[in-house]
C-alpha positions in Angstrom: -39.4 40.0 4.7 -36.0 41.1 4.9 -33.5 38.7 6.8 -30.2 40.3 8.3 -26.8 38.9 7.3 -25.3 37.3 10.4 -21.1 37.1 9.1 -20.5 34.4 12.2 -23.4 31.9 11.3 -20.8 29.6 9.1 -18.7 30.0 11.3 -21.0 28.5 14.4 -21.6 25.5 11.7 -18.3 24.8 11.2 -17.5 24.5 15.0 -20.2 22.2 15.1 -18.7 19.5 13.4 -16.8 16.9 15.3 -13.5 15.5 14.5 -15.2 12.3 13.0 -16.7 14.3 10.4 -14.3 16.4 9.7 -12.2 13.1 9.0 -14.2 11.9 6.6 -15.2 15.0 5.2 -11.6 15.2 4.5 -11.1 12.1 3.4 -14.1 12.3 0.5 -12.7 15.6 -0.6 -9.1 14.2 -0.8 -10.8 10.9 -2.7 -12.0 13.2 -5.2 -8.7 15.1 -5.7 -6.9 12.2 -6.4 -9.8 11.1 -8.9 -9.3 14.8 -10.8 -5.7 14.3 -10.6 -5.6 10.5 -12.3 -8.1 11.7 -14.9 -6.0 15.1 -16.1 -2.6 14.0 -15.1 -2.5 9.9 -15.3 -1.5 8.5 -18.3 -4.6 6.2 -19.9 -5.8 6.1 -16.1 -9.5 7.1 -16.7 -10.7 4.0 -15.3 -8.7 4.2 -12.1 -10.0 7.8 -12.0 -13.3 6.8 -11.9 -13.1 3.6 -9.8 -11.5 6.2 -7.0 -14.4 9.2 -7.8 -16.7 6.1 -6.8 -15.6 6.5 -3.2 -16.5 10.0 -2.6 -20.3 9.2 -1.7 -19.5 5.7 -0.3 -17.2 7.5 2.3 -19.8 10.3 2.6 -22.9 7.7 3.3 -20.4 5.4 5.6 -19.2 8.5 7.5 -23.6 9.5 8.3 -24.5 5.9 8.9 -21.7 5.9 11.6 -22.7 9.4 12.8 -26.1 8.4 13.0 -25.5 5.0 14.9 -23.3 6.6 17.3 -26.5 9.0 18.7 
């Protein structure tokens, strides 16, 4: 079975999402910037690095519980 291509069907997800999750969406993706950043660019701050990479899923799982509890 053949399915056709629908070009607007990410788009119709992406209006979907409400400003809470677009805040933390935001806010796990910038958590993991700064964790890439510390680990190429800080000096001996592979630790730190990882301690902030930790938060990307705690902010992700905080952000659904909340989503979830507000429904």
């Amino acid at each position: 079975m053949v399915e056709e291509h629908d070009s607007n069907k990410e788009a119709r997800v992406f209006q979907g999402f409400s400003m809470f999750t677009w805040l933390y969406m935001a806010s796990a993706f910038l958590s993991f910037v700064v964790s890439v950043a510390l680990w190429f660019l800080g000096d001996d701050a592979e630790l730190e690095a990882i301690f902030v990479g930790l938060w990307v899923p705690s902010i992700l799982s905080l952000g659904v519980a909340l989503e979830v509890l507000r429904k």
